[in-house]
N, CA, C and O atoms as a GROMACS GRO file, in nm:
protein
  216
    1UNK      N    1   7.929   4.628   0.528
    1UNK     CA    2   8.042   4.665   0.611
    1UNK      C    3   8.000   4.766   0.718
    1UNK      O    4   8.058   4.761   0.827
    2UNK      N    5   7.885   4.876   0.694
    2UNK     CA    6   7.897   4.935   0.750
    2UNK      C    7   7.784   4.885   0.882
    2UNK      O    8   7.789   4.927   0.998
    3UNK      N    9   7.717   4.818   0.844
    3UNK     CA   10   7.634   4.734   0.967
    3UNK      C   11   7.700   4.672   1.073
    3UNK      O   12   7.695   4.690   1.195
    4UNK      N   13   7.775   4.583   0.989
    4UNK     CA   14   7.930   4.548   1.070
    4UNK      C   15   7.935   4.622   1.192
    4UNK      O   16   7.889   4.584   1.300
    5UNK      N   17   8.015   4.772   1.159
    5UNK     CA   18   8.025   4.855   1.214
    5UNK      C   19   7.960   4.884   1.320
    5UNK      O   20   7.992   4.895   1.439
    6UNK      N   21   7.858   4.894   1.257
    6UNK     CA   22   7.734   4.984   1.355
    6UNK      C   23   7.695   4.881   1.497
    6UNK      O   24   7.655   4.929   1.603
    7UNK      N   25   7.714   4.739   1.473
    7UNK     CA   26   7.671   4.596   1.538
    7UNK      C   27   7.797   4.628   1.691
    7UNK      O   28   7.779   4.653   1.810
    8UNK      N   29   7.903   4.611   1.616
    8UNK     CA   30   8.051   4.638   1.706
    8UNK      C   31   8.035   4.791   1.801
    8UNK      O   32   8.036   4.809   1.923
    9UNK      N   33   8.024   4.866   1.712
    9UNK     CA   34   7.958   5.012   1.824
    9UNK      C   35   7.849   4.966   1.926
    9UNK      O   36   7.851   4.990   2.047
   10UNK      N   37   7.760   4.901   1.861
   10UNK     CA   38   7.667   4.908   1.984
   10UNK      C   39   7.717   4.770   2.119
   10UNK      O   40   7.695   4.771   2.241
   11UNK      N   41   7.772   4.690   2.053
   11UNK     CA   42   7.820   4.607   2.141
   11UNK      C   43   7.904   4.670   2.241
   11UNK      O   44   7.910   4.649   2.362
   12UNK      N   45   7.972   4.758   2.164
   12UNK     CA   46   8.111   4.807   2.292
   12UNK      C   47   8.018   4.898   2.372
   12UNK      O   48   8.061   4.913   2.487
   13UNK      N   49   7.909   4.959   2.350
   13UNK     CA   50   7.798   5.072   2.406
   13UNK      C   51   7.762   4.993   2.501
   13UNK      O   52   7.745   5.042   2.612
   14UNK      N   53   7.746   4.880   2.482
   14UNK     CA   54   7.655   4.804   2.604
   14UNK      C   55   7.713   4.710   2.647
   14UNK      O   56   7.645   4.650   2.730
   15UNK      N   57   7.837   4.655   2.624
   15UNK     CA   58   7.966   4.652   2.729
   15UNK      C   59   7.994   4.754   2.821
   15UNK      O   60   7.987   4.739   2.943
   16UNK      N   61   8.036   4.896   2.746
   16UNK     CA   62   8.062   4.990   2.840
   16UNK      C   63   7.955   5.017   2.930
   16UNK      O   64   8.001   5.007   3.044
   17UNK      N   65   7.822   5.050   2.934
   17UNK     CA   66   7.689   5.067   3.020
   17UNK      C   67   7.751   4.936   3.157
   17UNK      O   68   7.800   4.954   3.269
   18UNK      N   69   7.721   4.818   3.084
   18UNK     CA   70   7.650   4.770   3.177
   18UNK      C   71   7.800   4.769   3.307
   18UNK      O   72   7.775   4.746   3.425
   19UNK      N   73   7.913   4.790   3.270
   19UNK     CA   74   8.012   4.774   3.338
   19UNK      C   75   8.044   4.924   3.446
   19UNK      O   76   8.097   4.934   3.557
   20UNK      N   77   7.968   5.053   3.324
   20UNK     CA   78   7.908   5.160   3.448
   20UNK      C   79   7.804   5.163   3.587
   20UNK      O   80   7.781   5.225   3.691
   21UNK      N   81   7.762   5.047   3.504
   21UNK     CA   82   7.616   5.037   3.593
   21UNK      C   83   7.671   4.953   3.717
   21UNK      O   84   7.643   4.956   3.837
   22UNK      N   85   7.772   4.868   3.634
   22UNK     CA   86   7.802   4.784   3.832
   22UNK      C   87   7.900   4.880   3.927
   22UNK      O   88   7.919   4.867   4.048
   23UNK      N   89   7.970   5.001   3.817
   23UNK     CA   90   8.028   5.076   3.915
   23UNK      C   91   7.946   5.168   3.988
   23UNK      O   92   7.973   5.189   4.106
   24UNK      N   93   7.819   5.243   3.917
   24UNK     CA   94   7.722   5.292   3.983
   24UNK      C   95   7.661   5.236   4.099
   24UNK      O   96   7.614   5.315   4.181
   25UNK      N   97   7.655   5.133   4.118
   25UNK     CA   98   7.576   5.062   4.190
   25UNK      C   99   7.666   5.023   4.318
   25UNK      O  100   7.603   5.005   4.423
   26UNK      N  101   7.844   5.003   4.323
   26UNK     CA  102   7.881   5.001   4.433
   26UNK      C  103   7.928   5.145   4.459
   26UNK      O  104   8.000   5.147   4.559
   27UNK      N  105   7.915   5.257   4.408
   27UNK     CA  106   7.930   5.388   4.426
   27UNK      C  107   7.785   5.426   4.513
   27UNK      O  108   7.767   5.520   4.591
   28UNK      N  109   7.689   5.316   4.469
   28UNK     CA  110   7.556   5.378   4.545
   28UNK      C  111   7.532   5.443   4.675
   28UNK      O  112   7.452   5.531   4.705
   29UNK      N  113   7.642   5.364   4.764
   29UNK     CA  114   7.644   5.351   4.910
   29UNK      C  115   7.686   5.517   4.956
   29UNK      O  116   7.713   5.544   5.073
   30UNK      N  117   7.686   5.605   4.865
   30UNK     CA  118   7.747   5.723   4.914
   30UNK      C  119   7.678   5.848   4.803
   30UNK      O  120   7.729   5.948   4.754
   31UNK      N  121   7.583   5.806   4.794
   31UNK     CA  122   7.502   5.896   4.697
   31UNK      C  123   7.543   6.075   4.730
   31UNK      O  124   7.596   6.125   4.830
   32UNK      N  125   7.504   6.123   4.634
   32UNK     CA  126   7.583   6.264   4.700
   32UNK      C  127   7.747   6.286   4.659
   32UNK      O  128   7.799   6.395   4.635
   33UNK      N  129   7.799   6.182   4.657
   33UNK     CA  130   7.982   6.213   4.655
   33UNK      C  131   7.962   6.202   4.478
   33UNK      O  132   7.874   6.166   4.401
   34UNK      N  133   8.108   6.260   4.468
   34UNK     CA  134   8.125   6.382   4.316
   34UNK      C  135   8.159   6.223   4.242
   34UNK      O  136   8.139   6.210   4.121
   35UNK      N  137   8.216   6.095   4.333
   35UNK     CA  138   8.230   5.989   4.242
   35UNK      C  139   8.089   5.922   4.197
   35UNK      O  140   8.082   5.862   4.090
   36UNK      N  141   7.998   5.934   4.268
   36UNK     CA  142   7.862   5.897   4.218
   36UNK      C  143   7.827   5.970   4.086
   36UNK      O  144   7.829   5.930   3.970
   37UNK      N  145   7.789   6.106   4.147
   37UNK     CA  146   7.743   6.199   4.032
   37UNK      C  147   7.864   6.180   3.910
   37UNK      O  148   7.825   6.184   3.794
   38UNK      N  149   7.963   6.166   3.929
   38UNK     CA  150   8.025   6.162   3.748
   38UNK      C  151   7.993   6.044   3.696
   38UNK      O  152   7.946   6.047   3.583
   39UNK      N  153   8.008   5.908   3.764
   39UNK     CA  154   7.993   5.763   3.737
   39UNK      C  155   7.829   5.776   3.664
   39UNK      O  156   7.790   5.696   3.579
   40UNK      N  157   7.743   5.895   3.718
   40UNK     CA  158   7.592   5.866   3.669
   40UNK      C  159   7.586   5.938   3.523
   40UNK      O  160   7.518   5.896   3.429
   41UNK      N  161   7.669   6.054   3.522
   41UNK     CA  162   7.673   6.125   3.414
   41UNK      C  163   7.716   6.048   3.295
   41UNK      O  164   7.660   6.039   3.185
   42UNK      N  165   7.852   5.982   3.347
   42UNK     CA  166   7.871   5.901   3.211
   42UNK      C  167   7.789   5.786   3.171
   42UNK      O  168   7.788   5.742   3.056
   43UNK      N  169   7.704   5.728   3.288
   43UNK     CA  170   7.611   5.641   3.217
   43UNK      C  171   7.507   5.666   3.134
   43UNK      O  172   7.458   5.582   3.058
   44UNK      N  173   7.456   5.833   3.150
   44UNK     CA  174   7.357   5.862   3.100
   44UNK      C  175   7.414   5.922   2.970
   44UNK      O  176   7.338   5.968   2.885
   45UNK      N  177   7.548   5.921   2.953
   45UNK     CA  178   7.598   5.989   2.810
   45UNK      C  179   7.611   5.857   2.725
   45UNK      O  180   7.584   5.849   2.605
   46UNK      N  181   7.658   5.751   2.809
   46UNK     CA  182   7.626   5.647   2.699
   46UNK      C  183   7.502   5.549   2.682
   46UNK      O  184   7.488   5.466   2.592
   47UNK      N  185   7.422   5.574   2.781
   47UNK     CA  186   7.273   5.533   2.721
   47UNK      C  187   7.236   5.612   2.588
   47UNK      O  188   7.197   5.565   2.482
   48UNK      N  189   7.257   5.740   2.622
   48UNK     CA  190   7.198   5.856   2.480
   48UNK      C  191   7.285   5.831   2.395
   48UNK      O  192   7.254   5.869   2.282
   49UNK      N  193   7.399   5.774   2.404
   49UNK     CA  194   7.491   5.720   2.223
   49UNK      C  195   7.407   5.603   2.201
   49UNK      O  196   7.394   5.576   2.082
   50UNK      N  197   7.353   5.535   2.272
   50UNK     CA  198   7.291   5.385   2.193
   50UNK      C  199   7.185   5.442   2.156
   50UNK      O  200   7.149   5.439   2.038
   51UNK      N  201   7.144   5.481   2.215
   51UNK     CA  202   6.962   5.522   2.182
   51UNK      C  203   6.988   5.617   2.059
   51UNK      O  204   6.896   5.606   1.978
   52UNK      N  205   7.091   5.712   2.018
   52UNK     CA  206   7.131   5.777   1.894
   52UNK      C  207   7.153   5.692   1.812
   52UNK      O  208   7.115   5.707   1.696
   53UNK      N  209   7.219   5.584   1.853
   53UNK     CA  210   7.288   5.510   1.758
   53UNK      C  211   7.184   5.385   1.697
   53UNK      O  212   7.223   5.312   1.607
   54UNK      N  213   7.045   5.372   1.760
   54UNK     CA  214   6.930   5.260   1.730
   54UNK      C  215   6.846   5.370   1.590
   54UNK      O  216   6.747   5.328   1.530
   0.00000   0.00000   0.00000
């Protein structure tokens, strides 16, 4: 059960990433603005939950 678990966490982890990453990426065009820098922060908070969570 608890693999289960752990399978579904990482799935939603890398649902959520990769759906940061396409917002990062049309945020790109303005590097510098406070919507870039947060959009990057949260990607890099949920790369470090998967990589915790492997």
């Amino acid at each position: 059960m608890a693999t289960q678990c752990n399978t579904h966490q990482m799935d939603l982890l890398s649902r959520l990433y990769g759906l940061k990453q396409k917002q990062l990426l049309q945020a790109s065009k303005q590097i510098g603005s406070l919507q870039y820098r947060v959009l990057e922060a949260e990607a890099q908070a949920i790369s470090n939950a998967m990589k915790a969570r492997r």
